[in-house]
N, C-alpha and C positions, 0 to 999 in steps of 0.2 A: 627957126633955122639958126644954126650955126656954126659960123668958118672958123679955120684953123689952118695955121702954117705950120710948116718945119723945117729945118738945114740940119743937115749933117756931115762931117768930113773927114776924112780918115788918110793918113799920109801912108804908102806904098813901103811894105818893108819883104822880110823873109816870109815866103810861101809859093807854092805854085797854084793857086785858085783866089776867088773873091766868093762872096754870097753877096747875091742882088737881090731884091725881092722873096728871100727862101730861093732863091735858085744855084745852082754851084756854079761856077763859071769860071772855066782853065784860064786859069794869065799865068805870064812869068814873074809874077809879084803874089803877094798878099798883103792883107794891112796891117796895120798897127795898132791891137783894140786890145780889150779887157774881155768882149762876149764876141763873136764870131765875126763883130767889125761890119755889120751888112747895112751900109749908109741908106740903103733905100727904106729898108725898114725903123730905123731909128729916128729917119726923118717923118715919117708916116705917124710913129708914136707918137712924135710930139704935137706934130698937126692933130693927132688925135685926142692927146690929151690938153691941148692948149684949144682947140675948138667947146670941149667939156669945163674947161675953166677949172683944170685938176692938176695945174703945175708944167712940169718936162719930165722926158726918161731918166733924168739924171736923179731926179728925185725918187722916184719909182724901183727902179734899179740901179743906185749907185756901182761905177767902177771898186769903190773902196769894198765893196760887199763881196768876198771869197763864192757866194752861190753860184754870182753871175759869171765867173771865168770859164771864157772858152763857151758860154752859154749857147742857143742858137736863139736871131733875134726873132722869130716865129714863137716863141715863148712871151716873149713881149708884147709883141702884138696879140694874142690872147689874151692874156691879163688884162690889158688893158681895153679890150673891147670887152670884156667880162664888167668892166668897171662901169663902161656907156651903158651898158644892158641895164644894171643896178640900177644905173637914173633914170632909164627909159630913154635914150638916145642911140639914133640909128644913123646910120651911113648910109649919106644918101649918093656919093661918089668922091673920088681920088684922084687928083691930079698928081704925075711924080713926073720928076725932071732929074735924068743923070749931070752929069757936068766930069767930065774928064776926056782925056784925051785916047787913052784906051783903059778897056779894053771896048771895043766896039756893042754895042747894044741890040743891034737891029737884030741877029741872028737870035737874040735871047729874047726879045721883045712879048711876043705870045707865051713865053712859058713864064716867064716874070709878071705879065697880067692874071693870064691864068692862077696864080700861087695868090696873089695879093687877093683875089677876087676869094679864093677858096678862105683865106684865113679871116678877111673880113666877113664872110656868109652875104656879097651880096653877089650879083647879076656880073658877067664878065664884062658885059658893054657898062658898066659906074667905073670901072677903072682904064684909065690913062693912062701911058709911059710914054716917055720922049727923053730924048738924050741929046746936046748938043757939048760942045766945045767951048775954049776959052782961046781961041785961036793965038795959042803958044803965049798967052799973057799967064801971069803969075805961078805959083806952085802946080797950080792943075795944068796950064799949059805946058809945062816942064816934065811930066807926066811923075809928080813928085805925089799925087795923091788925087785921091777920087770925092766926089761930093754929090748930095742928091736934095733936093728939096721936097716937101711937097705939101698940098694945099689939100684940104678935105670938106663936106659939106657934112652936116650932121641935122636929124630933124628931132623935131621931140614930138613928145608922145607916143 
């Protein structure tokens, strides 16, 4: 067995929507990325590939790399389960945690499990979502940007 974390955070600029999990979701913002900006997925990547002991997404898909612009992070998360596969490692579940103050989660909650479930090929009940606040403490309290963590289990063999 093997765990894995991730963070990710994206400060709130010009756009009317977010992607959470591969999900779209109307806000009166959007972020500030290089690929589609979808913290929940970027932080997953890296739980995933920091569980496999294969680095971060930064390395994988560097910002500097013109491919990745405007990318969607569902592409990511591909590749990089593609990568577990190669070594014989599976997912065994996914813990995600939002952290901001909007856009609200709960409404989005099952379609955002649903998406993560589909793109990891496991069971709907191995994945988790939860969303809290920074009760108006620093940048994400200030609704200045959004962040998502998340924690993964991986088996071998």
């Amino acid at each position: 067995m093997r765990i894995g974390s991730g963070l990710d955070v994206h400060a709130f600029g010009p756009g009317d929507h977010l992607m959470l999990g591969g999900v779209r979701i109307a806000h009166s913002q959007g972020v500030v990325a290089h690929s589609d900006g979808d913290v929940v997925l970027h932080a997953l990547c890296d739980a995933l590939l920091g569980a496999a002991g294969l680095g971060d997404i930064g390395q994988h898909f560097p910002d500097s790399d013109p491919r990745w612009k405007g990318a969607a992070s569902a592409r990511f998360v591909t590749a990089v389960l593609a990568l577990l596969q190669a070594r014989r490692l599976a997912v065994v579940n996914a813990d995600l945690t939002v952290i901001a103050e909007a856009p609200r989660v709960a409404p989005h909650r099952d379609a955002i499990c649903r998406e993560v479930a589909r793109l990891l090929e496991v069971p709907l009940e191995r994945v988790n979502l939860k969303a809290t606040t920074t009760e108006g403490l620093g940048f994400l309290g200030r609704a200045a940007g959004i962040a998502a963590q998340a924690v993964v289990l991986l088996s071998e063999g």
